[in-house]
C-alpha positions in Angstrom: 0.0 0.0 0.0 0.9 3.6 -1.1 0.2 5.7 2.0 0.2 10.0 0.9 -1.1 12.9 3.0 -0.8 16.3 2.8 1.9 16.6 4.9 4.0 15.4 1.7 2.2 17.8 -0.8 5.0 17.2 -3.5 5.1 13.5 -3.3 0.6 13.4 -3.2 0.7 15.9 -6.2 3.5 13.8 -8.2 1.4 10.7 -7.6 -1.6 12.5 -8.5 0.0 13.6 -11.7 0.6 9.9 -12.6 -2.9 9.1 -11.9 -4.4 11.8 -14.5 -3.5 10.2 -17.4 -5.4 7.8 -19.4 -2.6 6.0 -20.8 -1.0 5.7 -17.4 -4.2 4.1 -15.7 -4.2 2.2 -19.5 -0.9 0.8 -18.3 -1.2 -0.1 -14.8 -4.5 -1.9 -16.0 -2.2 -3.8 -18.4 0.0 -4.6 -15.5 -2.5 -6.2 -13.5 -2.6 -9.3 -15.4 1.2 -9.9 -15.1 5.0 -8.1 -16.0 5.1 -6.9 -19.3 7.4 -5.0 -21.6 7.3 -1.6 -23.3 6.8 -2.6 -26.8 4.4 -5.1 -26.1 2.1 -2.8 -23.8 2.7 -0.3 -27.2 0.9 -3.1 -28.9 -1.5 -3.8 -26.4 -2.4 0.0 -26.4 -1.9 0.8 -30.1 0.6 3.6 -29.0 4.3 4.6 -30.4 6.7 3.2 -28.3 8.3 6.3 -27.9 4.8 7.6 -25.7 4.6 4.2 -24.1 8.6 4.8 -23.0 7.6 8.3 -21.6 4.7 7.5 -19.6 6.4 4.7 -18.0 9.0 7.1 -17.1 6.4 9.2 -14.9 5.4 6.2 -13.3 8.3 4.6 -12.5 9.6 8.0 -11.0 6.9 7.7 -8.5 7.1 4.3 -7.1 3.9 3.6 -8.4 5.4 0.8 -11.2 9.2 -1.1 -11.3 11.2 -1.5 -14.0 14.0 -3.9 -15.1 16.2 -4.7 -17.7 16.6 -7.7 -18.7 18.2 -9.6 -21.8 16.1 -9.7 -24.9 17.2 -11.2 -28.7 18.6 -7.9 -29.4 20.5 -6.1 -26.5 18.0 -5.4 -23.4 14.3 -4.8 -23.1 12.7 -2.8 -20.0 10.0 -4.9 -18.0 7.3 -3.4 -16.1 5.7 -4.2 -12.9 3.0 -3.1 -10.7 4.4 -1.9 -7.0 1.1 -1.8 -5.6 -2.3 -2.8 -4.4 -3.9 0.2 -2.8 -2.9 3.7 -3.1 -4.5 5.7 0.0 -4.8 9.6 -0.1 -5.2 11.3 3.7 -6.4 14.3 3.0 -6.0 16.0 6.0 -3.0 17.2 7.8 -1.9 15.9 11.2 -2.4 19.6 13.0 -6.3 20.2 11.6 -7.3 23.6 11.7 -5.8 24.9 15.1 -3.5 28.0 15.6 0.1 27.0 15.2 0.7 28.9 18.5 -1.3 26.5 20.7 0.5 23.4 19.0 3.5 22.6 21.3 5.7 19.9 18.7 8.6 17.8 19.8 10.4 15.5 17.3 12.5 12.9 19.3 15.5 10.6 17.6 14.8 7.1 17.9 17.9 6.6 19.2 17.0 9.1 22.2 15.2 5.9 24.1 15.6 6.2 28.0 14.3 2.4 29.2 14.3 -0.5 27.0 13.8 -4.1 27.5 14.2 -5.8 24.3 14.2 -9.9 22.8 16.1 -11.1 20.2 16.1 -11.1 17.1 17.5 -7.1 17.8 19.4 -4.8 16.8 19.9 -0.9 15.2 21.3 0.9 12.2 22.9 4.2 12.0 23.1 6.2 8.8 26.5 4.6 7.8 25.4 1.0 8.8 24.3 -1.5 11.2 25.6 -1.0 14.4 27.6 -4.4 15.7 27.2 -6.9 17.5 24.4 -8.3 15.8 20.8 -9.7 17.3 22.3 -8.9 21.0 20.6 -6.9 23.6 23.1 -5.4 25.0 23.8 -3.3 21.6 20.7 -1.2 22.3 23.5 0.3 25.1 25.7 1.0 23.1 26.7 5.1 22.6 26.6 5.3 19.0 22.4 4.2 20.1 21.4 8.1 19.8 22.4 7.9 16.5 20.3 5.1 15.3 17.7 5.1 11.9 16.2 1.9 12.3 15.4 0.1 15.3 14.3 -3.7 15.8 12.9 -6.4 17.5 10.9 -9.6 18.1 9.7 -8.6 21.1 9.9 -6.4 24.5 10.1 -2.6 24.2 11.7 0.7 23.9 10.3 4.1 26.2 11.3 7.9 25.7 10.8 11.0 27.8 9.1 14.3 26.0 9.1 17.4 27.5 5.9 19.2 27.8 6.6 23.0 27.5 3.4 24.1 27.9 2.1 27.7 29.6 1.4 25.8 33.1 -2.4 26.7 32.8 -2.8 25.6 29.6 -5.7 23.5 29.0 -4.6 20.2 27.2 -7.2 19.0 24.1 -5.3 16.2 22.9 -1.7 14.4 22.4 -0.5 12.9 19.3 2.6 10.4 18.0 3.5 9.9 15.2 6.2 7.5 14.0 7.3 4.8 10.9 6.7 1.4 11.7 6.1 -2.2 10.4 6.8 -5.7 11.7 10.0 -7.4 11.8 10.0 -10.6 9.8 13.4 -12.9 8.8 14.4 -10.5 5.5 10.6 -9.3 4.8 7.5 -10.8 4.3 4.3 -8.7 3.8 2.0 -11.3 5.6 4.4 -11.3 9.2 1.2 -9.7 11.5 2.3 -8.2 14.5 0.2 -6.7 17.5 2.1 -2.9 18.2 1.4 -1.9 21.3 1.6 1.8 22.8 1.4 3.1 26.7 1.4 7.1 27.3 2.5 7.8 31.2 2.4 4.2 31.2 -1.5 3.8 30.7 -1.7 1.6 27.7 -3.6 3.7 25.0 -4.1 0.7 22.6 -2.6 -2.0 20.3 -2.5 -2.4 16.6 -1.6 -5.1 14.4 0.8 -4.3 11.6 0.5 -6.2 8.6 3.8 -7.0 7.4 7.6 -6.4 7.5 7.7 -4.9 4.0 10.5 -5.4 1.8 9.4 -5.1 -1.8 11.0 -2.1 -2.9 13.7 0.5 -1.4 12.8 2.9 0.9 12.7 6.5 -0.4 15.3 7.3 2.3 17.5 4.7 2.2 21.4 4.8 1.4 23.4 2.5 -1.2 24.5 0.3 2.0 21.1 -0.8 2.6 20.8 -4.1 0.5 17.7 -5.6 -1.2 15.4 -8.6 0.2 15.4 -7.2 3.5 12.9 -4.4 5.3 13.1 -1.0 3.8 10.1 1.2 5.2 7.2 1.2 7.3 4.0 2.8 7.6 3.6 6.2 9.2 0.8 5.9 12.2 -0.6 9.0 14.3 -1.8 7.7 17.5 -3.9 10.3 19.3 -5.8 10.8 22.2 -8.3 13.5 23.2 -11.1 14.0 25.3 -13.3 11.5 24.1 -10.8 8.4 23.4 -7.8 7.2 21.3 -7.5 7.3 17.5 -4.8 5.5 15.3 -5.0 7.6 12.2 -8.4 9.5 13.3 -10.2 5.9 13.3 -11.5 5.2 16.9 -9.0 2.8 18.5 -9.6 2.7 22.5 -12.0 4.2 25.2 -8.5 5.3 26.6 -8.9 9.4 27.1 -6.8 12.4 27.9 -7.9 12.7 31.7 -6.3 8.9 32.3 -3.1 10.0 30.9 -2.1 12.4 33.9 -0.3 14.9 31.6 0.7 17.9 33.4 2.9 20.8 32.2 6.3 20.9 32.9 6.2 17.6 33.5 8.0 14.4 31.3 5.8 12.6 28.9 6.4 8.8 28.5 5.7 7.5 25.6 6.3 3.2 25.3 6.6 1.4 21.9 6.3 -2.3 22.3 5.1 -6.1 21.4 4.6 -8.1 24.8 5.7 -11.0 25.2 1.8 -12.6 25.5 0.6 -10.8 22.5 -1.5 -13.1 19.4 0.9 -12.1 16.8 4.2 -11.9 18.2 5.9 -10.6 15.2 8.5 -7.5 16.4 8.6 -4.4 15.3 10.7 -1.7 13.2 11.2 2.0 13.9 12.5 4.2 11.6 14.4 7.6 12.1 14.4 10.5 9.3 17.2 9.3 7.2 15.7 5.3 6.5 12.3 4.4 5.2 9.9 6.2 3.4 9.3 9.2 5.9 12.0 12.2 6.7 10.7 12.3 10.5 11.7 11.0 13.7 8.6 10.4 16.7 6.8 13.7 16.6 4.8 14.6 19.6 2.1 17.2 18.9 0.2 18.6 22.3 -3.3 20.8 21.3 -3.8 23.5 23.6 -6.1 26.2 24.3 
């Protein structure tokens, strides 16, 4: 799945530029019955190759189909495939409509974890590689931590402290997280659920099951070092909870609201990412800083005020 919002305008309006052509939607219809190359989806459409070639280029460039080339009678031909399933357009932003100036925003490093307690298989990637030894606890210890871009484990947890700098009479209308995340499979696998859970002052606010570890293309983020067949990004979720309950992505997750969580100004926030060890689907997790994945953010904290 494709996920856009409009807090990537460029990237939503690229996508949405692919999308508005008939030949394009003529091609990615072609590509749902199975790989095919440029001259034969020419044929198939009873276009120039030249316009075929062109149109695949403005797809490719947004994720939307993969190419490779591959050896043909004469030199190379360029097959097509389809990337994805479901494209899915949020077209709101994760602030709303509120004043900027009573929007207190945090964003927090991965790395910048205060308690963990984690289970192999483990371990954490800086921007220049993974960070060694490999698959051992005691790595998540290690200094170069605060510099980590991905983060990972089968199960257990890892718990940061937010400051809330907040006028001290400030009344508080909701809290929000928002981070890039997906299971953590052996290499990737798209069907690998896993059941994400999430605690605020350590009331847990609710638990949701990822999908997959997904592997199937690179990350938009990702440098040369980061090889193929294993996870490259995650899906960005916005837990938030306000007065009347908890929302993952604005759909109604928990009963969980803002008066249980004890948030106070001038006071640390705790915010716990985690897969216990009793969950159903006890398939790990991976978080993702700014520079790995698909999303240039680290765990933003947004407190509504008034």
């Amino acid at each position: 799945m494709l996920d856009l919002s409009l807090d990537e305008p460029e990237r939503l309006k690229r996508v949405a530029h692919a999308l508005s052509s008939d030949v394009r939607i003529g091609i990615i219809k072609l590509l749902n019955e199975n790989k095919m190359n440029i001259v034969d989806i020419a044929d198939r459409l009873g276009l120039p190759v030249s316009t075929v070639a062109l149109n695949v280029k403005v797809l490719e460039q947004t994720g939307l189909i993969l190419t490779e080339t591959v050896p043909a009678k004469r030199g190379t031909m360029k097959v097509c495939s389809r990337n994805f399933d479901l494209v899915r357009m949020k077209l709101y932003t994760t602030i709303g409509n509120h004043d900027p100036k009573n929007c207190y925003t945090v964003e927090m490093p991965i790395g910048h974890f205060t308690d963990c307690d984690i289970a192999p298989t483990c371990g954490m990637a800086v921007e220049s590689g993974i960070v060694e030894p490999k698959e051992e606890p005691s790595v998540f210890y290690e200094p170069e931590r605060v510099d980590a871009q991905l983060i990972w484990f089968r199960s257990g947890y890892v718990e940061y402290k937010f400051p809330a700098a907040i006028p001290g009479q400030a009344g508080i209308r909701s809290i929000q997280f928002s981070f890039e995340l997906c299971s953590e499979a052996p290499t990737y696998d798209h069907e690998f659920p896993s059941d994400i859970t999430v605690w605020i002052n350590g009331v847990e606010i609710g638990t949701w099951t990822c999908p997959g570890d997904f592997g199937d293309r690179r990350g938009r983020l990702n440098p040369a070092w980061v090889p193929y067949g294993v996870t490259q990004y995650g899906l960005l979720k916005t837990w938030k909870v306000n007065r009347n309950g908890t929302y993952l992505d604005d759909m109604k997750l928990s009963d969980v609201a803002l008066g249980e969580l004890d948030i106070r100004p001038r006071r640390p926030i705790r915010l716990k990412i985690g897969v216990k060890a009793d969950a159903v689907h006890i398939g790990g997790l991976n978080l993702f800083g700014k520079k790995l994945g698909d999303h240039e953010q680290d765990i933003v904290m947004r407190i509504l005020y008034e």
